[in-house]
N, CA, C and O of each residue as an XYZ file, in Angstrom:
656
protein
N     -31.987     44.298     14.793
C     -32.328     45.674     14.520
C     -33.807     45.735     14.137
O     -34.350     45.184     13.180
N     -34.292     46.431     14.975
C     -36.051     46.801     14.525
C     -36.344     47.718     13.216
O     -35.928     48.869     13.088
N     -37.083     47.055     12.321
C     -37.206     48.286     11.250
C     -38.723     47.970     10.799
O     -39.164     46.852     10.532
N     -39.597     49.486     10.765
C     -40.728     49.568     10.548
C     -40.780     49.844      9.062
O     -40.070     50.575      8.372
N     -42.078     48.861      8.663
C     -42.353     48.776      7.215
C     -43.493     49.470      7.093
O     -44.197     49.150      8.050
N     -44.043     50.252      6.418
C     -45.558     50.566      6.208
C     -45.843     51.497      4.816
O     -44.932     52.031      4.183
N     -46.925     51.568      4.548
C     -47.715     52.756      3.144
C     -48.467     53.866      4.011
O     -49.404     53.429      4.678
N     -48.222     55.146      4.101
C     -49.021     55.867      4.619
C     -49.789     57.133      3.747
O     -49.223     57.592      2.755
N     -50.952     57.592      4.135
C     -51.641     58.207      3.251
C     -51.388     59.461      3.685
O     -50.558     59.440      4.593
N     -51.892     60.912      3.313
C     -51.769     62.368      3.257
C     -51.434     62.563      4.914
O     -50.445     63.115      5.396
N     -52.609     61.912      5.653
C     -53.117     62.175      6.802
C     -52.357     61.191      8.012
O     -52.301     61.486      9.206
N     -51.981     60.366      7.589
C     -51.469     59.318      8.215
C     -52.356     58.239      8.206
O     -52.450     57.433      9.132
N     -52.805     58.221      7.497
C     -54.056     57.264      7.135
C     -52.913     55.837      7.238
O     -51.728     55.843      6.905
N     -53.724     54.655      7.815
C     -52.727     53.266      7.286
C     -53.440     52.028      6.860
O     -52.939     51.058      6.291
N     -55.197     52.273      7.365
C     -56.034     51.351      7.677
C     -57.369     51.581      7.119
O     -57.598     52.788      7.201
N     -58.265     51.007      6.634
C     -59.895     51.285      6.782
C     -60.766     49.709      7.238
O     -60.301     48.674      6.761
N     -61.409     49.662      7.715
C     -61.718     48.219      7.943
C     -61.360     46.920      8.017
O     -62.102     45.938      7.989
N     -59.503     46.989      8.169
C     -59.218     46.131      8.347
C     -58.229     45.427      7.039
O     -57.749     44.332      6.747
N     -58.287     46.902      6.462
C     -57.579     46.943      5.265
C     -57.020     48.133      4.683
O     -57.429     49.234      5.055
N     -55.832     47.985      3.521
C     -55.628     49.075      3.064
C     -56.359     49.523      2.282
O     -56.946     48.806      1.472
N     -56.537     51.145      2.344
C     -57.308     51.781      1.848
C     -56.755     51.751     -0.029
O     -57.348     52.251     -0.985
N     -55.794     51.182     -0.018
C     -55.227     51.499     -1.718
C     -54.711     50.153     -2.251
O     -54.669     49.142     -1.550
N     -54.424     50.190     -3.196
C     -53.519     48.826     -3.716
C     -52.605     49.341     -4.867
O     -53.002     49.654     -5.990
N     -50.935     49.392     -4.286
C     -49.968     49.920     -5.067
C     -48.823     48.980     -5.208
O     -47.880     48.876     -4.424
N     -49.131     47.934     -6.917
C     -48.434     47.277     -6.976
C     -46.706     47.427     -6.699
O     -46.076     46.436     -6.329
N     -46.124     48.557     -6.884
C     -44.937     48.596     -6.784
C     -44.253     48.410     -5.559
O     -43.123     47.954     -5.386
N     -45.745     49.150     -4.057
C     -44.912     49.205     -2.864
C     -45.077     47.658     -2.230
O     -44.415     47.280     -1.263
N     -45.874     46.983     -2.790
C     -45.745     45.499     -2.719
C     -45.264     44.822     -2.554
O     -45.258     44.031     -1.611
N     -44.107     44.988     -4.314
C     -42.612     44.260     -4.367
C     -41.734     45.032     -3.691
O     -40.665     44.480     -3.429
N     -41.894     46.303     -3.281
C     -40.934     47.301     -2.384
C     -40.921     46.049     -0.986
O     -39.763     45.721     -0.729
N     -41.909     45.387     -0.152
C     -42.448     44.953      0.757
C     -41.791     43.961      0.782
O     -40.915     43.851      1.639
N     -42.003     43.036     -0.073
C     -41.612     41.653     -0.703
C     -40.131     41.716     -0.820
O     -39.524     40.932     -0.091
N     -39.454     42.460     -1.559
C     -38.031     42.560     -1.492
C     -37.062     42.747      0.080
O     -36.048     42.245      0.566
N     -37.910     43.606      0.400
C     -36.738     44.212      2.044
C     -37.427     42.852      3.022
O     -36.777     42.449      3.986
N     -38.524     42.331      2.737
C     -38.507     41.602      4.222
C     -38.643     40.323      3.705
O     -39.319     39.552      4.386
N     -38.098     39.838      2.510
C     -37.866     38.169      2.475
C     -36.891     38.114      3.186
O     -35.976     38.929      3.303
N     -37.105     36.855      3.837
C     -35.706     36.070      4.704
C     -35.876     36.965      6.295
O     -35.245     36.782      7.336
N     -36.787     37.794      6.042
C     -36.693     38.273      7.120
C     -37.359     37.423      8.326
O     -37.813     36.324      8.009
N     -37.482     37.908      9.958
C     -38.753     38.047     10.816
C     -39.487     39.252     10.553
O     -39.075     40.344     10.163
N     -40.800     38.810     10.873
C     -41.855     40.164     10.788
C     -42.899     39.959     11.672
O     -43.530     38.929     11.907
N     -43.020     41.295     12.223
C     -43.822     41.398     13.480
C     -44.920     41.977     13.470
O     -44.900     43.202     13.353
N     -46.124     41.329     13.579
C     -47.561     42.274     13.790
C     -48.063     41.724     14.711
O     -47.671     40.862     15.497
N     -49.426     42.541     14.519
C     -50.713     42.111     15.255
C     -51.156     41.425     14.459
O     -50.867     41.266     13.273
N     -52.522     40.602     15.634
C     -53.700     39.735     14.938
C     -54.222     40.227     14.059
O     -54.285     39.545     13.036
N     -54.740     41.400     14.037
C     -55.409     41.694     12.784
C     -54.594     42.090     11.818
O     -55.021     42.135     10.664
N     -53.780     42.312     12.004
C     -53.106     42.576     11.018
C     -52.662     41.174     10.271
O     -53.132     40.903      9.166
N     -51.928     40.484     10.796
C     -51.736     38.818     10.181
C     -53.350     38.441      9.528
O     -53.495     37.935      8.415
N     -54.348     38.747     10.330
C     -55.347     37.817      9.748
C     -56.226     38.292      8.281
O     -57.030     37.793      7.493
N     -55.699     39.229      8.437
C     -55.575     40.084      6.953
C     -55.045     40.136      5.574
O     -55.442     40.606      4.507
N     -53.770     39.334      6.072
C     -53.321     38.962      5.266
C     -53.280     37.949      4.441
O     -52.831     37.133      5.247
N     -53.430     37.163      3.159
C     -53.711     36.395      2.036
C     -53.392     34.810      2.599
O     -53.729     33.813      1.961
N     -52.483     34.752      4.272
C     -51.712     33.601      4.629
C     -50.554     33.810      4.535
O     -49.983     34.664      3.856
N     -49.965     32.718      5.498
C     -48.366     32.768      5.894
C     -47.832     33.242      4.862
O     -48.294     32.874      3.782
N     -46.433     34.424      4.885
C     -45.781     35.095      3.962
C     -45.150     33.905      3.569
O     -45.239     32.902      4.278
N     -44.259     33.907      2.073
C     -43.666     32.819      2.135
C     -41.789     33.210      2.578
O     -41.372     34.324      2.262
N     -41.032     32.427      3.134
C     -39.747     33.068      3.278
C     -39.747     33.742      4.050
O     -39.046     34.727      3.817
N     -40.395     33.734      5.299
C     -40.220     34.965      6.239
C     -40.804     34.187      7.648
O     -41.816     33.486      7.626
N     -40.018     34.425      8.832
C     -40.842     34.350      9.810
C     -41.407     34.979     10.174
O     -41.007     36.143     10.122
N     -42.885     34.683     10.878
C     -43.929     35.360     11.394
C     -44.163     35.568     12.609
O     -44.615     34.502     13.024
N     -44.118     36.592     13.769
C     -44.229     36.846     15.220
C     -45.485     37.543     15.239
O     -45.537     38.701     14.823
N     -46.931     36.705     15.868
C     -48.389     37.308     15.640
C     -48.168     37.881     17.198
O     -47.677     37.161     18.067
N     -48.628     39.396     17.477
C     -48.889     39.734     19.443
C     -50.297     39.717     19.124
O     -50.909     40.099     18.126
N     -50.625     39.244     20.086
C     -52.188     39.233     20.347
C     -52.340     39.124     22.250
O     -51.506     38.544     22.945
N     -53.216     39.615     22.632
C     -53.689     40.054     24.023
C     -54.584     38.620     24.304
O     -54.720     38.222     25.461
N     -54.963     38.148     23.569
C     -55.903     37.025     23.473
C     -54.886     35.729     23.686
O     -53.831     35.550     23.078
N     -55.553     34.746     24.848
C     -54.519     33.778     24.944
C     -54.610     32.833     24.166
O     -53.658     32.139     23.808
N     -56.146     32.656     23.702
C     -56.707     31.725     23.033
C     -56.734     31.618     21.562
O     -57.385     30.853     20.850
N     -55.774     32.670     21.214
C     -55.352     32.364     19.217
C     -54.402     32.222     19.341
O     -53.540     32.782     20.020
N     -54.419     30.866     18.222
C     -53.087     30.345     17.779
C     -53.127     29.707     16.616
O     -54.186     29.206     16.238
N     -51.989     29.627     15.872
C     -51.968     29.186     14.758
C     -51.025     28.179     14.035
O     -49.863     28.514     13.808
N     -51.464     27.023     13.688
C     -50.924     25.786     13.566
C     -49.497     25.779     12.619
O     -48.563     24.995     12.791
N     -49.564     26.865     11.561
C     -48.159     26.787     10.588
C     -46.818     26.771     11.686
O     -46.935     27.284     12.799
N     -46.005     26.358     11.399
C     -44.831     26.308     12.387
C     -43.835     27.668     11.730
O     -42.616     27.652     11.906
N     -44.212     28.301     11.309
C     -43.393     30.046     10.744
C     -44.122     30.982     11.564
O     -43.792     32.088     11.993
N     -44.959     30.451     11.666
C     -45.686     31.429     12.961
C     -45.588     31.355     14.515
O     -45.763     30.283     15.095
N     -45.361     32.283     15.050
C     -44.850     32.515     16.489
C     -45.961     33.058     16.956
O     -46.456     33.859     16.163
N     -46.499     32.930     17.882
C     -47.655     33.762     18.979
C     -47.164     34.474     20.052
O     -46.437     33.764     20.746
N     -47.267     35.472     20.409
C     -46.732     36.220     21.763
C     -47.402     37.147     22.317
O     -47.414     38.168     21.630
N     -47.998     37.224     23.328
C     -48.641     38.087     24.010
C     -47.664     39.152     25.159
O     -48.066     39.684     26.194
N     -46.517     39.201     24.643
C     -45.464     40.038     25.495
C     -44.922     40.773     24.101
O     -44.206     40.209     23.275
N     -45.494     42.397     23.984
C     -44.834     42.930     22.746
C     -43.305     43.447     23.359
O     -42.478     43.606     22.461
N     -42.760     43.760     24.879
C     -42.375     44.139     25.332
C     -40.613     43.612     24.625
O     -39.734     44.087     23.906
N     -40.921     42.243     25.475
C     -39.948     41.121     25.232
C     -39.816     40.771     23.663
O     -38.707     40.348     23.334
N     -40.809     40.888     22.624
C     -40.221     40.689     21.482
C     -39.528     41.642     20.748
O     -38.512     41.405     20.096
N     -40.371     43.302     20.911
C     -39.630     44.444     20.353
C     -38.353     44.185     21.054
O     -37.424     44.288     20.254
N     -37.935     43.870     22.321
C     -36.273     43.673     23.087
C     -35.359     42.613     22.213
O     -34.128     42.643     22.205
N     -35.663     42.258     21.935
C     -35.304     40.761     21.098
C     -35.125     41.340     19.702
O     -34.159     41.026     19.006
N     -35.958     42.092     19.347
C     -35.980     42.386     17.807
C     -34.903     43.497     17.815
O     -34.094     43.649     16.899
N     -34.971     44.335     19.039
C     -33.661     45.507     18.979
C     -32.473     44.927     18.757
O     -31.775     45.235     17.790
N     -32.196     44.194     19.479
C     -30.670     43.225     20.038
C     -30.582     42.611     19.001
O     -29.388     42.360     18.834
N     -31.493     42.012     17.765
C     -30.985     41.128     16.970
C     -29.787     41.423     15.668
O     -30.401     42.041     14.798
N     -28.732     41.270     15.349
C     -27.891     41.697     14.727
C     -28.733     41.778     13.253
O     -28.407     42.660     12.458
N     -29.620     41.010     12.975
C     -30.212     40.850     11.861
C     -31.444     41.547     11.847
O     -32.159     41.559     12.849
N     -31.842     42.288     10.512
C     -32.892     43.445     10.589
C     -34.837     42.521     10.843
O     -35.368     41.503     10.400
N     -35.134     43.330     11.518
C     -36.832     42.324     11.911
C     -37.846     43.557     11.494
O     -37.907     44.686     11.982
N     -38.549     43.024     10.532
C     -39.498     43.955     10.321
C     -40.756     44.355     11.015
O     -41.675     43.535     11.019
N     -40.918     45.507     11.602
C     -42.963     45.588     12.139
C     -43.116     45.517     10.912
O     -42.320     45.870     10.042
N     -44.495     44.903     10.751
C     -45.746     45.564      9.342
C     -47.005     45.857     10.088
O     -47.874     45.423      9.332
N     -47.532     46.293     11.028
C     -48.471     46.336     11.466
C     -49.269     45.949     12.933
O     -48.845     45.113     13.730
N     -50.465     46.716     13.096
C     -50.775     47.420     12.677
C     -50.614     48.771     13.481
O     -49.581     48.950     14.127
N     -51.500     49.620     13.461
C     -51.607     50.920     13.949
C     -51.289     50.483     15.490
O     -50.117     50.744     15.759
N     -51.710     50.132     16.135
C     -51.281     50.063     17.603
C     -49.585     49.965     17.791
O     -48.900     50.790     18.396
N     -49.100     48.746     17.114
C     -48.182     48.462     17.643
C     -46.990     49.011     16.895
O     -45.915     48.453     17.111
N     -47.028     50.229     15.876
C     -46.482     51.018     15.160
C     -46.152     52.641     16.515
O     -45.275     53.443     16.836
N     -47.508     52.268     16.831
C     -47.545     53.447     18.100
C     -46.388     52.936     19.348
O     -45.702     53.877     19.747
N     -46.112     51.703     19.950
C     -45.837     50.992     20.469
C     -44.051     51.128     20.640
O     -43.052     51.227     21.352
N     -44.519     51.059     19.655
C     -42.306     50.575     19.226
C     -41.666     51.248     18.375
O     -40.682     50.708     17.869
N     -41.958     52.341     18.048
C     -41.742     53.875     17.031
C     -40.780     54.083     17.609
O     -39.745     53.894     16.971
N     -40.641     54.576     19.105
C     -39.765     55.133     19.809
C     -38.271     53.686     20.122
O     -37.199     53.860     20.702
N     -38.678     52.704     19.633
C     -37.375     51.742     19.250
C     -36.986     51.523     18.038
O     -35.803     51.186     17.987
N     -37.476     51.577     17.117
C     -36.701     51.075     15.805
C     -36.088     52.666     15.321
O     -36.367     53.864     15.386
N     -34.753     51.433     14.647
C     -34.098     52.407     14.553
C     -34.088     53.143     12.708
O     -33.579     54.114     12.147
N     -34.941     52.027     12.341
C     -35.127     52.464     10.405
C     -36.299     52.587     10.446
O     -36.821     52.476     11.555
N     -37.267     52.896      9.119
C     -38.539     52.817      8.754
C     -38.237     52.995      7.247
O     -37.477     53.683      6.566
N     -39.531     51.710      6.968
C     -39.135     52.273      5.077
C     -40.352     52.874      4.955
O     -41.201     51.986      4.881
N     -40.873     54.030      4.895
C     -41.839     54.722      4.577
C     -42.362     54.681      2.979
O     -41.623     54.879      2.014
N     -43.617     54.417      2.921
C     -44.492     54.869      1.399
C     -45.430     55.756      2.119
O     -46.218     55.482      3.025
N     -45.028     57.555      1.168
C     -45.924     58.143      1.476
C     -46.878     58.761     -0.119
O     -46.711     59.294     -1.216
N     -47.872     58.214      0.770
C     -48.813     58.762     -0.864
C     -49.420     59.514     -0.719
O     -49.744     59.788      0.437
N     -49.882     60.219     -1.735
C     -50.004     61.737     -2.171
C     -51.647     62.141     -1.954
O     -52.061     63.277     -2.186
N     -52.421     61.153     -1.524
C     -53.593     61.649     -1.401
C     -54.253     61.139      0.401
O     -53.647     60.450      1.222
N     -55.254     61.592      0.507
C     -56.240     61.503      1.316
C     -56.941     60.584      1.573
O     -57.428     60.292      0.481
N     -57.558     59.523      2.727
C     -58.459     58.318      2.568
C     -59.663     59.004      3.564
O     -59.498     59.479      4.687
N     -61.172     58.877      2.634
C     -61.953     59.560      3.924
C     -62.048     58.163      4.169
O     -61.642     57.204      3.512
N     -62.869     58.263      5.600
C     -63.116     56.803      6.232
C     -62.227     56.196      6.918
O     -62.619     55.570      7.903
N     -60.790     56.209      6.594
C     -59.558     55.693      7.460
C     -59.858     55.886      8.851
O     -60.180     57.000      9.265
N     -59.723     54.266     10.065
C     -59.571     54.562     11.039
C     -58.470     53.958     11.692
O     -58.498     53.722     12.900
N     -57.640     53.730     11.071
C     -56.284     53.600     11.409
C     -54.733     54.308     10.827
O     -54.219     54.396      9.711
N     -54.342     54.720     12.152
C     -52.928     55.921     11.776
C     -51.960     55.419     12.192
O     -51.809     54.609     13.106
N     -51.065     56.024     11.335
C     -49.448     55.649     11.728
C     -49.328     57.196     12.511
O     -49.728     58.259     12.037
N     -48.529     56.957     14.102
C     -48.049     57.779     14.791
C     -47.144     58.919     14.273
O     -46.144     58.698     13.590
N     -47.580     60.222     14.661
C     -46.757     60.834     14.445
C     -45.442     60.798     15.046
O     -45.260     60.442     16.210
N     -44.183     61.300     13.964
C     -43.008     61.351     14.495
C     -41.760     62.403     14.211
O     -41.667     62.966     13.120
N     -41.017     62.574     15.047
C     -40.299     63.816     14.305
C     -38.927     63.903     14.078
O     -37.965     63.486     14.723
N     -39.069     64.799     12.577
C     -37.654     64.652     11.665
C     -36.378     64.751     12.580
O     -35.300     64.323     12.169
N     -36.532     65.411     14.026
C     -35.249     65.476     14.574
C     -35.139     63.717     15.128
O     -34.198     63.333     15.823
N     -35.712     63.250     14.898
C     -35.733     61.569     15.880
C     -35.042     60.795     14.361
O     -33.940     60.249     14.304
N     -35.752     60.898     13.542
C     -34.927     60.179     12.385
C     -34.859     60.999     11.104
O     -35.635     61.919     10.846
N     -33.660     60.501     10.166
C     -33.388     61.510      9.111
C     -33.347     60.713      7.599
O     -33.075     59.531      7.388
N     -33.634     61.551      6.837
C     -34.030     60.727      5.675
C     -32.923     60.157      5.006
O     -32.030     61.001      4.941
N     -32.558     58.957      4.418
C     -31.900     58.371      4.320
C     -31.804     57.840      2.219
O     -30.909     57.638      1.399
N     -32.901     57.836      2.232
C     -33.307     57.745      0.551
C     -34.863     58.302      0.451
O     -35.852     58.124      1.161
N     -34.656     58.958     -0.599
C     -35.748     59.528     -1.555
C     -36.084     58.924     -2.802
O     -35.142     58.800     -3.585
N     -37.567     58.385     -3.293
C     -37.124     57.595     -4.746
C     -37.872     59.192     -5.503
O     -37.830     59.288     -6.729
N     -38.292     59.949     -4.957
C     -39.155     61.098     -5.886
C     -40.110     60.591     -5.839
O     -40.327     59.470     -5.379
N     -40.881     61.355     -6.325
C     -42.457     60.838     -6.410
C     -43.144     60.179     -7.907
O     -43.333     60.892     -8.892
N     -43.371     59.148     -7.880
C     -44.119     58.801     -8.796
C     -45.728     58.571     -8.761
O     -46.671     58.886     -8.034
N     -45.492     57.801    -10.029
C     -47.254     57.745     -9.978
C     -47.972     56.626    -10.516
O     -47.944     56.366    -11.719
N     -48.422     56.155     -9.928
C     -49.392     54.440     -9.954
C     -50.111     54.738    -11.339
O     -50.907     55.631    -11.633
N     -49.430     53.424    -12.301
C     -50.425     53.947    -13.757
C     -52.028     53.224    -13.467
O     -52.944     53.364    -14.277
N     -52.145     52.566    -12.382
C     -53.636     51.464    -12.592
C     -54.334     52.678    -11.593
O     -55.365     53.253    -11.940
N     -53.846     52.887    -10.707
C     -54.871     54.065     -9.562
C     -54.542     55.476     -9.647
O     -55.352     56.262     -9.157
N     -53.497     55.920    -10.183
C     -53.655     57.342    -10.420
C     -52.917     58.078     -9.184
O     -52.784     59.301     -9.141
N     -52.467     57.219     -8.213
C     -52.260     57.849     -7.100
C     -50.793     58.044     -7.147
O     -50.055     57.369     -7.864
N     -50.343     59.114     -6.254
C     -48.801     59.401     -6.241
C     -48.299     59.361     -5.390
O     -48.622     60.149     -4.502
N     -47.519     58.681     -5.230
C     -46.555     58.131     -3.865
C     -44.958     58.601     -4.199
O     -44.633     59.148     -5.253
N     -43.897     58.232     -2.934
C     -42.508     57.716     -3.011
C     -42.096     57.173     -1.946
O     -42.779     57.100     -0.924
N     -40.781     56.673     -2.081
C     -40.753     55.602     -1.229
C     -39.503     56.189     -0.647
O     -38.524     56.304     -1.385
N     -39.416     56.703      1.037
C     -38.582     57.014      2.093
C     -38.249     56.379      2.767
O     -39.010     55.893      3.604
N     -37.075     56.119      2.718
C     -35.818     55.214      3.961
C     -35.543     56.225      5.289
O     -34.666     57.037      4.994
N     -35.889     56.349      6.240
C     -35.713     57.015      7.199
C     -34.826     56.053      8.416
O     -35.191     54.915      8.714
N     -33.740     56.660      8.976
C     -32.504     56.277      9.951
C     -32.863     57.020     11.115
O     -33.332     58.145     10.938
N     -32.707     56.534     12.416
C     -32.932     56.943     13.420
C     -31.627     57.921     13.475
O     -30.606     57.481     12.946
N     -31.565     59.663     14.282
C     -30.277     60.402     14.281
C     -29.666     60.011     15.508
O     -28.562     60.458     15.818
């Protein structure tokens, strides 16, 4: 089962240089909790962004480039997003996207969950978006309400959305 993970801002903001525009410890461990033990699927930049191999999780990097690869053996390389989103549908066991903006655009129209963080403000500068999508395609599934980040001030909640 395909299920998209992501933090999105007012606008659909998801990205600024190659990074998130915010840092919200809670949706972190939100992150950390649903996709240990999992597979998880991004892009290059998106993996190379990240701190290093997750721990407890397999890693599926797509990249267009034939010539990156990466020596940890939790990491998978694939230049066919086609064949892995197919693989990730069919799998009885849930596979997370985390990224990034492209391949969120990509495979929206296959997964059948998303755990949404939507936060309450604006990023100027963001040049990366999460696709728009619509409430008749999936329906909300959990609401945590909105809270509010005591270190940044910012206000988020965290949405479980089910494909209808």
């Amino acid at each position: 089962m395909l299920s998209i993970i992501c933090a999105v801002g007012k606008k659909g903001e998801i990205g600024k240089d190659g990074t998130m525009p915010w840092h919200l410890k809670e949706d972190l461990k939100r992150f950390k909790r649903l996709t240990l033990g999992h597979t998880i699927i991004m892009g290059r930049r998106t993996f190379q962004s990240l701190p290093g191999v997750l721990p407890k999780r397999a890693h599926i990097v797509i990249s267009r480039d034939p010539s990156f690869t990466v020596s940890d053996p939790r990491v998978k390389v694939s230049g066919d997003l086609d064949r892995v989103l197919k693989e990730a549908v069919q799998d009885p066991e849930e596979v997370f996207l985390i990224g990034g903006g492209s391949l969120y655009k990509q495979s929206i129209a296959m997964a059948q969950k998303m755990y949404l963080t939507h936060i309450d403000s604006s990023f100027e500068g963001a040049d990366t978006f999460f696709p728009e999508f619509s409430d008749r395609d999936f329906m909300v599934t959990f609401s945590s309400g909105k809270m509010t980040d005591p270190e940044s001030g910012l206000v988020y909640e965290f949405v479980d959305y089910e494909r209808g």
